[in-house]
N, C-alpha and C positions, 0 to 999 in steps of 0.2 A: 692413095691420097697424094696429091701433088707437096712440091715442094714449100710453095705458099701455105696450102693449107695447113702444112702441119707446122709450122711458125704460124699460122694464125690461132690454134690450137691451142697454143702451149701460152699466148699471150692473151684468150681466153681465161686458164687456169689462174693464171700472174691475177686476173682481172677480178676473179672471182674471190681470191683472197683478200684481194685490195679491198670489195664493195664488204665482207663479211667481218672486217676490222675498221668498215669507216661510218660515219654517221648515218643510223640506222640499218645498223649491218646487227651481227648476233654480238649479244650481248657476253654470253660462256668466250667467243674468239675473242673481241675486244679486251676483257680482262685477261686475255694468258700474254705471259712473258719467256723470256728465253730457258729461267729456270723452273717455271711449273711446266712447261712442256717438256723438260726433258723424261719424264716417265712415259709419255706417249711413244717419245721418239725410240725408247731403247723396247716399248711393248712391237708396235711396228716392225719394227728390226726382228725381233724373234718370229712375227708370224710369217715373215719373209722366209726364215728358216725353216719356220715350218712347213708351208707349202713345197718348198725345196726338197725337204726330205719324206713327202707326204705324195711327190711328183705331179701335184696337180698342177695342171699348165692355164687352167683360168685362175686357180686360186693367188698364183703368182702372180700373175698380170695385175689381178685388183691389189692385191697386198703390196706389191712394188709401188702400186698408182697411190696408196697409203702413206706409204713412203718418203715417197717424191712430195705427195701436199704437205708433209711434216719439213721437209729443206723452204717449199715456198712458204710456209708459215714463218718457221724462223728469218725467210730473208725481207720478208713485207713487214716485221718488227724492226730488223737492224734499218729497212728502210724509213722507217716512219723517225727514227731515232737520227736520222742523217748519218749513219756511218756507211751502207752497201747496197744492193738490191742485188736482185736473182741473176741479175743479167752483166752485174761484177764479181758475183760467184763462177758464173760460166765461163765468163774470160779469163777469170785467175787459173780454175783445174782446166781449162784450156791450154794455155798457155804451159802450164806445170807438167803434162801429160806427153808434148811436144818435145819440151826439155830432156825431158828424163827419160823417152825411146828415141835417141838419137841414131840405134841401129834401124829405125822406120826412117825417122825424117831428118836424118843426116847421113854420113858417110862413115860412122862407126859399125867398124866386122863385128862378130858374136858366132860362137861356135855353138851357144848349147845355153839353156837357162842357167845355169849359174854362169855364166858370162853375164849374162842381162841382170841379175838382179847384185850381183859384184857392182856391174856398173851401175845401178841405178844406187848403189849405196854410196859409192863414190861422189856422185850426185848429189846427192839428197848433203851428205858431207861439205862438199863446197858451199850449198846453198846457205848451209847453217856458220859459216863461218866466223862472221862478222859477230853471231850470238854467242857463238863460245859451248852451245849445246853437243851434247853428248850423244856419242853412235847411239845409243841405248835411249835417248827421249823421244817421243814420236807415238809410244806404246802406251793409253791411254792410262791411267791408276783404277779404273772403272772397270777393266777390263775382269771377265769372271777369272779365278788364276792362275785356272790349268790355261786357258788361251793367253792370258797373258807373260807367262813363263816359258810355252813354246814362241812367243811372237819374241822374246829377249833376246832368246836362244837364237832363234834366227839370223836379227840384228845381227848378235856379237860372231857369227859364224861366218858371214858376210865380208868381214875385215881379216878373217883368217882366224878368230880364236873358237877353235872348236876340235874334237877329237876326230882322230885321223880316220876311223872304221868304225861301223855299226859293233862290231866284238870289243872295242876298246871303250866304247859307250857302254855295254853291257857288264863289260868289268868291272868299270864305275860304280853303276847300279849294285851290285853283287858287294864290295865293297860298302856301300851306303847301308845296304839291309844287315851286315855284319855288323855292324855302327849301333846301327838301331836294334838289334836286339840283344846288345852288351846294355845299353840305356835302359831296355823292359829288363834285362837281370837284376839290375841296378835299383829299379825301380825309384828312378830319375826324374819326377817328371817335366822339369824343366828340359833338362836334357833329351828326355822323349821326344815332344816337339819341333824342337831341334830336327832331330835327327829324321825324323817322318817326315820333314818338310824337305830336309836334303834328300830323300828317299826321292818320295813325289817328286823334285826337279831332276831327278836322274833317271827317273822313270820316262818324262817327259821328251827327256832329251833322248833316250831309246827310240821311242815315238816318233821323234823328228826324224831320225838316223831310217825307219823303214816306210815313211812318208804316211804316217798314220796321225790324224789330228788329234790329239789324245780329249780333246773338248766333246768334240766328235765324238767318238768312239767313247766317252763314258757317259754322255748323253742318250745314246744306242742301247747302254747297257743298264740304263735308269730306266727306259721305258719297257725292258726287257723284263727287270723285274717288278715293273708296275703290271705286267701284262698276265705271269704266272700267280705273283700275290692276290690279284685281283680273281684267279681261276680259283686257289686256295678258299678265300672269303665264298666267292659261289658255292663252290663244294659243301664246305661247311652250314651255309645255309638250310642246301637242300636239304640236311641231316638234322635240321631241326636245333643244330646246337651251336654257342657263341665261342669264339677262338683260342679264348683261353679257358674253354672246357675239354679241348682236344690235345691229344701227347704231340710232344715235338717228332717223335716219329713217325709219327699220324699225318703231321704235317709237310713232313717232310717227303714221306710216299707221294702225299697231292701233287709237292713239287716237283717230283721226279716224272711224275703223270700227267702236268700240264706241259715238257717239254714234246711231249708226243701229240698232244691236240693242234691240230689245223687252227691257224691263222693267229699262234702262240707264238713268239720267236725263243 
């Protein structure tokens, strides 16, 4: 596809949103606003993830294309409102994208990624100056918040406040869990909390320190056990009996028998 076409394409898609929000367009697009589409936008987002991790290379494509009409929706709203349209969204992460890889399109050296994202912190720093905003804002409150805890961690690591080696992270951690089960002695449970939640963030930051998403990687491990519990329930089936008529060591062999079945992780 030539170059025209695919700017004709895309001004197309602009087009089609425009007619599906305007007189005698759909009624369901017409009524949505920027806040009842946000459950679309954050469902979209995940089946993005899903096909990611699911590796299908069409399913992506459509789910992306899902995606993408969820920013043209929100920006054919901000447009109809007179504050943006699609095509001042582009120019701004244009624009913002340029800025802040100045080792592409300027004459700043970078030895290695954390050069780059050091500098792009830097960046991002200056830009916020004039607001007064905080290394640490940027990180949405929505965020689920194991990702949200590693993306702080990041942040603040970025400026220099972060432990020097993966062992001294883990020390941390070792430290935290000592914490927390003086609190279950205690039988605290204020302080429990506490103390599980300091746990979890030092956990987290382990996670960081050996480049493991810990969102990731406990989402990995949710559908791991969705995959054996679900082998458990089959079994139990077959046998004619319901789950809590079986011993927990009953159940627990199924468990150790579903890690050996093909296409069980």
């Amino acid at each position: 596809m030539t170059e025209e076409g695919r700017l004709e394409l895309f001004g197309k898609l602009v087009e089609i949103m425009e007619r599906l929000r305007g007189e005698g367009g759909c009624l369901w697009d017409r009524k949505q606003s920027h806040e009842s589409l946000k459950p679309y936008l954050i469902e979209e987002a995940y089946e993005v993830l899903a096909c990611i991790e699911e590796k299908s290379t069409e399913g992506l494509k459509e789910e992306l294309g899902d995606l993408l009409f969820q920013v043209i929706f929100h920006a054919q709203i901000a447009k109809e409102a007179d504050k943006f349209d699609i095509y001042d969204i582009v120019e701004t992460v244009t624009e913002k994208m340029t800025r802040r890889h100045p080792h592409v399109f300027g004459e700043t050296k970078v030895e290695n990624t954390k050069e780059i994202l050091a500098n792009w912190e830097q960046i991002k720093q200056a830009e916020r100056k004039d607001s007064g905003a905080s290394v640490l804002s940027g990180v949405p409150d929505q965020l689920p918040a194991l990702l949200r805890a590693h993306r702080l961690q990041e942040k603040a690591a970025r400026v220099g406040f972060d432990h020097i080696s993966k062992e001294q992270a883990y020390a941390k951690l070792e430290e935290e869990l000592a914490e927390f089960e003086a609190a279950m002695d205690n039988n605290d449970s204020a302080n429990m909390e506490e103390e599980l939640g300091d746990l979890l963030f030092c956990l987290v930051n382990v996670a960081r320190f050996i480049e493991i998403n810990p969102e990731e990687a406990l989402r990995k491990t949710i559908m791991k056990f969705i995959s054996r519990f679900s082998y458990i329930e089959e079994q139990v089936t077959c046998s004619s009996k319901q789950l809590n008529e079986v011993s927990l060591e009953e159940l627990d062999r199924l468990w150790e028998e579903a890690k050996g079945v093909a296409g069980i992780p």
